[in-house]
N, C-alpha and C positions, 0 to 999 in steps of 0.2 A: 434779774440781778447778774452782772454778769460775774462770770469766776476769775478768783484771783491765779494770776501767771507768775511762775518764778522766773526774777530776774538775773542776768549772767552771773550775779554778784554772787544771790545766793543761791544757783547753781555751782558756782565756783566754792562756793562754801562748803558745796554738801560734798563734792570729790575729794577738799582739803581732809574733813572729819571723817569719810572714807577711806580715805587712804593712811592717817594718821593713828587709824584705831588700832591698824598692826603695833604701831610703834609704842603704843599707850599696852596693849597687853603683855609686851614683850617687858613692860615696865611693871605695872601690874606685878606678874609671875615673880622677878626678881626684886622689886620692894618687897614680898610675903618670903624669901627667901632671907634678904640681910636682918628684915624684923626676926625672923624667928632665929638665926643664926646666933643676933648680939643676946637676946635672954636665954636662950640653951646655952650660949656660955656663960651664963652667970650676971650679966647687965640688967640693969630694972628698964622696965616697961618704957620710962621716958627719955630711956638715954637717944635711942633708936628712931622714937618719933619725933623730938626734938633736934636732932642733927639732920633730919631729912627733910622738916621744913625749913633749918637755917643756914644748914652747910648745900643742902640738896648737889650732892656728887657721886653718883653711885660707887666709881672705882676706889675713889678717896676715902669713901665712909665706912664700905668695903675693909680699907689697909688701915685705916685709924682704929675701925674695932679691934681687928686683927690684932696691932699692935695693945692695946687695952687687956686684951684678952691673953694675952703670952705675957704680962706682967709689966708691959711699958708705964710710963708713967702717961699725965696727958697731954703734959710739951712736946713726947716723942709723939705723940697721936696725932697729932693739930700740926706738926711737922712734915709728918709723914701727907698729910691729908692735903695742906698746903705746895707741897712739891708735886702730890699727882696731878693738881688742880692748874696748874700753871702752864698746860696745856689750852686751857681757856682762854688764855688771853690772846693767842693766835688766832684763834675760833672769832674771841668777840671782836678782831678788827676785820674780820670777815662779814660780819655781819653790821657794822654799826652805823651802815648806812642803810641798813633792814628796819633795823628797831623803832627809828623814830626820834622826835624830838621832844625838848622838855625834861625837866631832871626829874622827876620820877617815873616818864613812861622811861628811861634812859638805865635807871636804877630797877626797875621791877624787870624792864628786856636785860639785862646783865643777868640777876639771879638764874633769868630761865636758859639760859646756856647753855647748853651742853651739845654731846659729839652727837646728837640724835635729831635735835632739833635744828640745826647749823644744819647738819647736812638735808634734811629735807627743806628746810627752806631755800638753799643754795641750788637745790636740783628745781627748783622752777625757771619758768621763762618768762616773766616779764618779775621788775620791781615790783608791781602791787600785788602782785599774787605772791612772790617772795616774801613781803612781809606778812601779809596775812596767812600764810601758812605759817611762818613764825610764831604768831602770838595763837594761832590755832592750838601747835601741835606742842607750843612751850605748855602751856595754858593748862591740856589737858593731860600731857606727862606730869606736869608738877603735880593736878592734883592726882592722879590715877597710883603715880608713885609712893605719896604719902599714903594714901587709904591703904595700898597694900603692905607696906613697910607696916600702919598702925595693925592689920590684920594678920601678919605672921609674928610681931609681936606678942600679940593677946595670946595667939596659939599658943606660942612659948616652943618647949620643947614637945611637943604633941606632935606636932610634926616629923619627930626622930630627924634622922640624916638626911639635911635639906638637901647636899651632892649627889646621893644616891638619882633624884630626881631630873637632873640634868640641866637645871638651873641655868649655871654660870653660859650655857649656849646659845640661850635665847636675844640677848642685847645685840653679844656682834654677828648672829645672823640677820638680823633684820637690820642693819647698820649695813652688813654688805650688799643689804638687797637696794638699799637706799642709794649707793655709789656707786653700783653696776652702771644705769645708765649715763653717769660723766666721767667712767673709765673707757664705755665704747666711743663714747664720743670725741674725745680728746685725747691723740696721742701723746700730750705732754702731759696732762693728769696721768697718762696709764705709767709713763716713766718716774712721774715723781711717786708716785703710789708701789710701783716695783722695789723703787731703791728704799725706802721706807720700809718697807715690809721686809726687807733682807737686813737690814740695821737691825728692825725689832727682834727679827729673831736669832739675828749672833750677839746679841748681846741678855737675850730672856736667858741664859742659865747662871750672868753673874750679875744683875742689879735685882731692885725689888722688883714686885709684880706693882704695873702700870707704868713705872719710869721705861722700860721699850716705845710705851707709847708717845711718848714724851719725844727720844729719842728721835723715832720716824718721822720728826719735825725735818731731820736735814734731806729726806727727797728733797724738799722744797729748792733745792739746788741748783737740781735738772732743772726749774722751771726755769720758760724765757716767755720775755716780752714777745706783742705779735709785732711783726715789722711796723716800722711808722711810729711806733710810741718810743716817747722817751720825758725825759723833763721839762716843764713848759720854761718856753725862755722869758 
C-alpha cells in the first residue's frame, strides 16, 4: 500500500497554521483579558461575548467598554467603537482582492479584518498563499478570540488586576514581529511606517486611546508609485 504524501498545498497549510498560532495566542491571552476586564466592572457575562462575536474589534471593544464602564451611555460606546474601527476600511482595500469573490465569502472576509490578519496575509509572496493565509489566520483569530474573551468572562473578577499581568503587550508585539520583514524590505514602507509612528505618538497625549492609530494613516504620504506606473490610458 503505498503511503500517503503531503502535498505543497497542504505543506503550505501547515507553515500557514504554524506560523499563525503566535498570532492566535497573542489573541487568546488578550480575549481572557477584555472578558474578565468588562464583568469585574460590573457588565454581565453576555455583554462581552456577544460584542466579540459581532463587533470582533479588539481596540474598539476595548474603548466601548471603557466608555460603558465610566458611565457613558451606549451611543457614546458604539461611537467611540465605530471611529476606532474605521481604520479598517484601509486595511480591507488592502486586501479585497485577497478575500475572494461572491457576497458572502466577501461578507464573512470583511468581518475577519483586522490589523493582524491584514498584515500576515500581506507578508506572503504569492496571491494564493496571501489568501489562504488570510482565511487561515482570520479563521482561527476569530475563533481563538472568542473562546478567550467567553473564558475571562466566566472567570469574572477571579482573575483580580488583569494589567498587573501585562496583557495590553502581547497584540503589538507580535503585530511588530509580523512587519519586520516588509520594513527590511522596502525602504518606502520603512518611511511610511517612520512618519506614522511619530504622528502617533505626538498626538497619544491629546486624543483617545486608538485614534493615534488611526492617525498614522497619513505615513501613507511618503508613499510612491514604482517608476512606470501611473493610470491606464
Amino acid at each position: 500500500m503505498r503511503s500517503p504524501q503531503r502535498t505543497p498545498v497542504e505543506s503550505g497549510d501547515g507553515s500557514l497554521v504554524r506560523d499563525s498560532s503566535l498570532v492566535w495566542l497573542a489573541a487568546g491571552i488578550v480575549g481572557v483579558s477584555f472578558g474578565a476586564v468588562s464583568v469585574a466592572g460590573g457588565l454581565p457575562v453576555w455583554v462581552p461575548v456577544l460584542m466579540s462575536v459581532l463587533v470582533y474589534a479588539g481596540s474598539a471593544q476595548f474603548s466601548a467598554v471603557g466608555v460603558l464602564l465610566a458611565g457613558g451611555g451606549p451611543v457614546a460606546a458604539a461611537v467611540t467603537g465605530l471611529l476606532l474601527n474605521t481604520r479598517t476600511a484601509a486595511f480591507s482595500l488592502a486586501v479585497a482582492e485577497i478575500i475572494g469573490s461572491g457576497r458572502a465569502t466577501r461578507l464573512l472576509g470583511a468581518h475577519l479584518v483586522t490589523d493582524e490578519t491584514v498584515a500576515f496575509a500581506l507578508a506572503q509572496s504569492d496571491p494564493v498563499r496571501r489568501r489562504r493565509a488570510f482565511w487561515i489566520s482570520g479563521l482561527g483569530l476569530f475563533a481563538v478570540w472568542n473562546v478567550g474573551v467567553l473564558a475571562g468572562a466566566t472567570a469574572g473578577s477571579a482573575l483580580g488586576d488583569t494589567a498587573r499581568y501585562g496583557l495590553d503587550a502581547a497584540f503589538p508585539a507580535v503585530l511588530v514581529a509580523l512587519v519586520l520583514p516588509a520594513l527590511r524590505a522596502d525602504a518606502a514602507v520603512r518611511r511610511c511606517a517612520l512618519l506614522g509612528a511619530a504622528v502617533a505618538l505626538a498626538v497619544t497625549p491629546a486624543v483617545p486611546a486608538g485614534v493615534p492609530v488611526l492617525l498614522a494613516l497619513g505615513g501613507l504620504v511618503l508613499h510612491r508609485r514604482p517608476a512606470g506606473t501611473g493610470a491606464a490610458a
